[in-house]
C-alpha positions as CSV (number, residue, x, y, z in Angstrom):
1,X,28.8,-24.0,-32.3
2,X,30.7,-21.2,-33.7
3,X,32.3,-18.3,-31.5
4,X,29.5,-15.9,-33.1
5,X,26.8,-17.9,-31.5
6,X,28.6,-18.8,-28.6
7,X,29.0,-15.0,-27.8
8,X,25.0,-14.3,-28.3
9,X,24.4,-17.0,-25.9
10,X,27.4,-15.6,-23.6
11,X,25.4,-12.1,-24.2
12,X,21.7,-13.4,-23.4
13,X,22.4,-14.7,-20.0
14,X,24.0,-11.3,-19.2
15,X,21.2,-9.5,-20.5
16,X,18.6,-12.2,-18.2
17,X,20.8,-11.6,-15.2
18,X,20.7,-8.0,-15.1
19,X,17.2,-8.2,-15.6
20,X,15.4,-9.8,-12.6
21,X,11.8,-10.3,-11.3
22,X,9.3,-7.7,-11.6
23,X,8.6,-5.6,-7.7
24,X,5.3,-4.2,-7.6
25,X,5.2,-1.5,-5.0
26,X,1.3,-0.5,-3.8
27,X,1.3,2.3,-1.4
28,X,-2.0,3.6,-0.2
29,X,-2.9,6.1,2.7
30,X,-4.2,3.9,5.5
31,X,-7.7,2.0,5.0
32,X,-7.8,2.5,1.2
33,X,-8.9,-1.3,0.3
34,X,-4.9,-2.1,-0.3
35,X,-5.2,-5.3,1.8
36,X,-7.9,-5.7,-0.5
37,X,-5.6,-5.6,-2.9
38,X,-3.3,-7.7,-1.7
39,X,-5.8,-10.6,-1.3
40,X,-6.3,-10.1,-5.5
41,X,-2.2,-10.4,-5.3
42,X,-2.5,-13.7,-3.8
43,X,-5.2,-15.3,-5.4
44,X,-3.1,-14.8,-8.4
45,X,-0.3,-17.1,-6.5
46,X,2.7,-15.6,-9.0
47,X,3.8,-13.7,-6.3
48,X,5.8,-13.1,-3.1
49,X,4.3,-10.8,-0.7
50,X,5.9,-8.7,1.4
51,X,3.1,-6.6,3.5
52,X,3.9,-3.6,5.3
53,X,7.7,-4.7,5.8
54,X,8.5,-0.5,6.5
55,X,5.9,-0.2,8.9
56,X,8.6,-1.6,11.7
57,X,11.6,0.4,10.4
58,X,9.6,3.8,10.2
59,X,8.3,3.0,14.0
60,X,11.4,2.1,15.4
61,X,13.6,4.8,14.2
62,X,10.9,7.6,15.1
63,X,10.6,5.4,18.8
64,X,7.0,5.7,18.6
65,X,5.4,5.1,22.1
66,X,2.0,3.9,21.2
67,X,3.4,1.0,18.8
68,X,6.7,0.2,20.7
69,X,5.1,-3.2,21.2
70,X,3.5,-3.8,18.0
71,X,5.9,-6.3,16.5
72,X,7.0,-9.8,16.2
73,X,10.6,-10.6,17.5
74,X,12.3,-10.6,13.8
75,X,10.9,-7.9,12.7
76,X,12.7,-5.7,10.2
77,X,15.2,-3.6,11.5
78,X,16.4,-1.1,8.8
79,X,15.1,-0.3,5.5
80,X,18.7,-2.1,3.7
81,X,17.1,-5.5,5.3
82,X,13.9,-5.2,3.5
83,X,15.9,-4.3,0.1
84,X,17.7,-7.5,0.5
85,X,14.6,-9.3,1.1
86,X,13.0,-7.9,-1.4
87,X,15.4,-8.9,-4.2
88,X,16.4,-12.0,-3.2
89,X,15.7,-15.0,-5.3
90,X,13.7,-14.8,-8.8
91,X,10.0,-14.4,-8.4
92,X,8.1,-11.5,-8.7
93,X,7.8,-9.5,-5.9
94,X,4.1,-7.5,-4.6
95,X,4.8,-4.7,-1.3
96,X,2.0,-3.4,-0.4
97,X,3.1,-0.4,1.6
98,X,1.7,2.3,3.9
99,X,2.1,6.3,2.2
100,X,4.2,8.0,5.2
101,X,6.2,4.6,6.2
102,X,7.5,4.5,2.6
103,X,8.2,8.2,1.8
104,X,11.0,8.3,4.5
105,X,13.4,5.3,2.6
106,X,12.4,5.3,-0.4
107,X,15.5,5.7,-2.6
108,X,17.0,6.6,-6.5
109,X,18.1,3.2,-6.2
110,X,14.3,1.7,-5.7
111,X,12.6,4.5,-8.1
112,X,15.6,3.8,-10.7
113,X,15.3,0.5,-10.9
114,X,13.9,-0.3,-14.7
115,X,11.9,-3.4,-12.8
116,X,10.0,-1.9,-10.2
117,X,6.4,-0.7,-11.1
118,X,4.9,1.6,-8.4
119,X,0.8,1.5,-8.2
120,X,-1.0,4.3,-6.3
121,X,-4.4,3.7,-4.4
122,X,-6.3,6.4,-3.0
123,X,-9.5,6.4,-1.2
124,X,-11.6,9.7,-0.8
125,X,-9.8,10.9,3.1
126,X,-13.1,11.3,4.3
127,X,-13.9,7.5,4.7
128,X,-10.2,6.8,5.1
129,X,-9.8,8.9,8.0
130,X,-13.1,7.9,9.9
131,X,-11.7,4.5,9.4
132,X,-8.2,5.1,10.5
133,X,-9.5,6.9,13.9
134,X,-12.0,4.0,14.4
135,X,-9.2,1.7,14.3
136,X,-6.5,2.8,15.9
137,X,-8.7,4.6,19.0
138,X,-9.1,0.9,20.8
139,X,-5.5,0.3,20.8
140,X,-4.0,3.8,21.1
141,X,-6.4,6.0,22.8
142,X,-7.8,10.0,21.4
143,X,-5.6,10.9,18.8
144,X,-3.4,13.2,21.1
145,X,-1.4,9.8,21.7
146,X,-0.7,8.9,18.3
147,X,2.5,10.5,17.5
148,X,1.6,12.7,13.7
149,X,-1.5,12.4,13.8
150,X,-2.3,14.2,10.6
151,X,1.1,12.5,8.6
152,X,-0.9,9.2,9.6
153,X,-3.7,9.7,7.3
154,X,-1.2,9.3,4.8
155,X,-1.7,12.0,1.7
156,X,0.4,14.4,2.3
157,X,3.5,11.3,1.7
158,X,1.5,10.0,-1.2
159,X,2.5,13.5,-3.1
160,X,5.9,13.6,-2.2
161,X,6.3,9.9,-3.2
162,X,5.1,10.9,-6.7
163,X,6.9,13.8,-6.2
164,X,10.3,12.6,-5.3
165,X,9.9,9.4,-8.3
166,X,9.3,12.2,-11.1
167,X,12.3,14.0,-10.1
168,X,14.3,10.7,-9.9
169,X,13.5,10.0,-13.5
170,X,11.2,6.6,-12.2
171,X,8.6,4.8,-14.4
172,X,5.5,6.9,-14.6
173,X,3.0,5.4,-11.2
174,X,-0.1,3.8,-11.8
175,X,-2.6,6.1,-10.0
176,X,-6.4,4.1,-9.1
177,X,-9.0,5.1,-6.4
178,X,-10.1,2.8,-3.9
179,X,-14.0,3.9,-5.1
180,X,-13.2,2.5,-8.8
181,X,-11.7,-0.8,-7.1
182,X,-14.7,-1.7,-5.2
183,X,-17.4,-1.0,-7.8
184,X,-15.8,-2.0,-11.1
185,X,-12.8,-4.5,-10.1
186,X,-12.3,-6.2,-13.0
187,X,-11.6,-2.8,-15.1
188,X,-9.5,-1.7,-12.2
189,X,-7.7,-4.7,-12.5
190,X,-7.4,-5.2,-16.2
191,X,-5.9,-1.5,-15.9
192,X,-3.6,-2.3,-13.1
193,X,-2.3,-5.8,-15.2
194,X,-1.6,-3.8,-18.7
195,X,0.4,-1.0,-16.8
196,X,2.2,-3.5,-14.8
197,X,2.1,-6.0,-18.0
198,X,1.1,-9.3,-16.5
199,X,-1.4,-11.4,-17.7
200,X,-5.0,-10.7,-16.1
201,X,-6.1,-13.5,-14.4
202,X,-10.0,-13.5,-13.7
203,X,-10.3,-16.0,-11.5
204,X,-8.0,-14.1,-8.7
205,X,-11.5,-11.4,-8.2
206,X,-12.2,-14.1,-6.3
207,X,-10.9,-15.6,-3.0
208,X,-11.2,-17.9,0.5
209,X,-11.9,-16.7,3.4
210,X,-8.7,-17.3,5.6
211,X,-10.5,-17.6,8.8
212,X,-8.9,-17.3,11.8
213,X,-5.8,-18.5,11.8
214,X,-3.6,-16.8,9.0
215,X,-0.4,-17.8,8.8
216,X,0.4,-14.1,7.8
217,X,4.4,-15.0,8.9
218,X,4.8,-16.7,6.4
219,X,2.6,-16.5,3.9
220,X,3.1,-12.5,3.7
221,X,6.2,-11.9,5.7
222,X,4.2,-9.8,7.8
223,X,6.1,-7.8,10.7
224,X,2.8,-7.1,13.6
225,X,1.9,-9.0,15.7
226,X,-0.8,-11.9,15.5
227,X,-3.6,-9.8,17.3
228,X,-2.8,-6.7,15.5
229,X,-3.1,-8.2,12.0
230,X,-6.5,-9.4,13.0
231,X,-7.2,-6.0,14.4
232,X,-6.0,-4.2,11.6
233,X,-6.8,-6.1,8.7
234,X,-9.9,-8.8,9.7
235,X,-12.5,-7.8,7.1
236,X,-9.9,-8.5,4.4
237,X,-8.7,-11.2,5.5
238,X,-12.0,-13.1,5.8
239,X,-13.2,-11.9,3.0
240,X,-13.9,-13.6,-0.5
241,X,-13.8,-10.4,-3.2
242,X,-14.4,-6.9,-3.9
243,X,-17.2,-5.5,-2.1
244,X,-18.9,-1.4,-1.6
245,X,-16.8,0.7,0.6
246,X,-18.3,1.7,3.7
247,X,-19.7,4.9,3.9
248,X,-20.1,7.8,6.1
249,X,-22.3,10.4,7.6
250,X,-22.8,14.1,5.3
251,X,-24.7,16.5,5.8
252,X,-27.6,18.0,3.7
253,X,-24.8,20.3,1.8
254,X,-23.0,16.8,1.4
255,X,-20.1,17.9,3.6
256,X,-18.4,15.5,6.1
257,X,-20.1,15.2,9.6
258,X,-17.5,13.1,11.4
259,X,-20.5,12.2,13.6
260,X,-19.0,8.9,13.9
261,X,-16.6,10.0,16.0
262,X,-18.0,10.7,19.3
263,X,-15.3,12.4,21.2
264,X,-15.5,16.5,20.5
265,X,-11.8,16.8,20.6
266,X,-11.2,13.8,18.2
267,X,-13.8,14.6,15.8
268,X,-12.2,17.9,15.6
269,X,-8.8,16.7,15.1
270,X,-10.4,14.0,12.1
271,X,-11.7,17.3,10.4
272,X,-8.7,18.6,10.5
273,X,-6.7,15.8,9.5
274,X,-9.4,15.5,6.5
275,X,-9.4,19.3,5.3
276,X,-5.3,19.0,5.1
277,X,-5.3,15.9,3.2
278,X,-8.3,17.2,0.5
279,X,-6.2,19.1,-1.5
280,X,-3.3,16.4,-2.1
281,X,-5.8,13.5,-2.9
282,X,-7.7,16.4,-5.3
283,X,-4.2,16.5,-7.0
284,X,-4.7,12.9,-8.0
285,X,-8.1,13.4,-9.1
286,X,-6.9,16.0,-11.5
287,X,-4.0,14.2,-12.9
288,X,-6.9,11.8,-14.3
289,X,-7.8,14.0,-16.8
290,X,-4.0,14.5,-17.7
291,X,-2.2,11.3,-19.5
292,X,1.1,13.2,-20.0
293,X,1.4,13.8,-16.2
């Protein structure tokens, strides 16, 4: 072997090296089919998941009340931790992430980096909102105890998120709705596998059930607790595939009711938190009619 050849071999594993496993960011507003999602992602088994690792981070360093007790003894501590995790080792990488626990760390590093893909799911903040409040009002009470309220539903951080990754010179996100997702997966898919250029694997639209005893710690290096994944995230995780969103309550004008909230004050506060996030998630609806965005 000549000194030619040996220096294109020396050059090669250089060029591997610097050019590691793919990290597939999904971020979503809250209850926008991303566990969903992520139930696609692992049906697939090619790669790592990391499930809301900021969601402990953002709650800790804001010293939320209502979730001081959320997590498992472990959790993440800072957002440098979950970096670490996240490119350690050489397999790809899926974080699914929540909007407004992202927007806080995310970095020029992150956006920069030529191998990390960021995909966009959106769900119309009607449904997402309704489905938020019904969630979260069990284990947190009206929505005067959940610290930002209306930066919980999530749109407002999707847009500076986009925002801050066009002005950081990041690849271009792949933007999808949650309605697309659930009534044509496999073109949602097939879109999602060219942008991210993996091959499409049509057997992961389909999944098992994983019952009652998920071993989400491991499996997804998830930070809640066990009662709180089940509580969050039950329908997905027993579920086996895309399925029709739920829907909810209009009136005969086809505006939002929010009848499904029954407390005056809450509903309120949900038609609030809706009518502030309808012009950010309509600035995603427009960018669908513009390729060059």
């Amino acid at each position: 072997m000549n000194k030619w050849t040996l220096f294109f071999f020396s050059f090669l594993g250089t060029f591997v090296s610097a050019n590691p496993h793919k990290v597939i960011y999904l971020v979503s507003p809250p209850r926008s089919l991303s566990v969903g999602f992520t139930r696609m992602i692992e049906a697939r088994g090619d790669f790592k998941i990391f499930h809301e690792p900021s969601v402990s981070v953002y709650h800790k360093a804001h010293n939320y009340t209502f979730s001081s007790e959320w997590f498992k003894e472990g959790a993440f501590q800072t957002f440098e931790e979950i970096k670490k995790a996240i490119f350690a080792g050489d397999s790809n990488v899926f974080v699914k992430e929540i909007s407004f626990h992202l927007a806080e760390f995310l970095d020029e590093d992150l956006i920069k980096n030529p191998n990390v893909y960021f995909i966009f799911l959106l769900r119309d903040p009607h449904a997402s909102v309704i489905s938020l409040y019904l969630k979260i009002q069990p284990i947190a009470g009206n929505c005067a105890n959940v610290d930002d309220w209306h930066l919980a539903v999530g749109y407002k951080s999707m847009v500076d998120i986009f925002q801050k990754i066009k002005a950081f010179g990041g690849r271009q996100p792949l933007i999808l709705f949650s309605e697309e997702l659930a009534a044509k997966p496999q073109e949602a898919i097939a879109k999602f596998c060219n942008y991210a250029d993996i091959p499409l694997k049509e057997e992961s639209l389909a999944w098992e059930s994983l019952g009652n005893d998920f071993d989400a710690y491991t499996l997804w290096n998830e930070n809640k607790r066990v009662d709180l994944i089940y509580h969050w995230h039950e329908d997905a995780l027993q579920s086996t595939g895309f399925r029709p969103l739920k829907t909810y309550d209009k009136d005969n004008q086809g505006n939002p009711t929010f009848l499904e909230v029954k407390d005056p004050k809450d509903r309120e506060e949900c038609q609030k938190s809706y009518h502030y996030s309808l012009p950010y998630y309509q600035f995603f609806q427009s960018l669908e009619t513009n390729p060059d965005y």
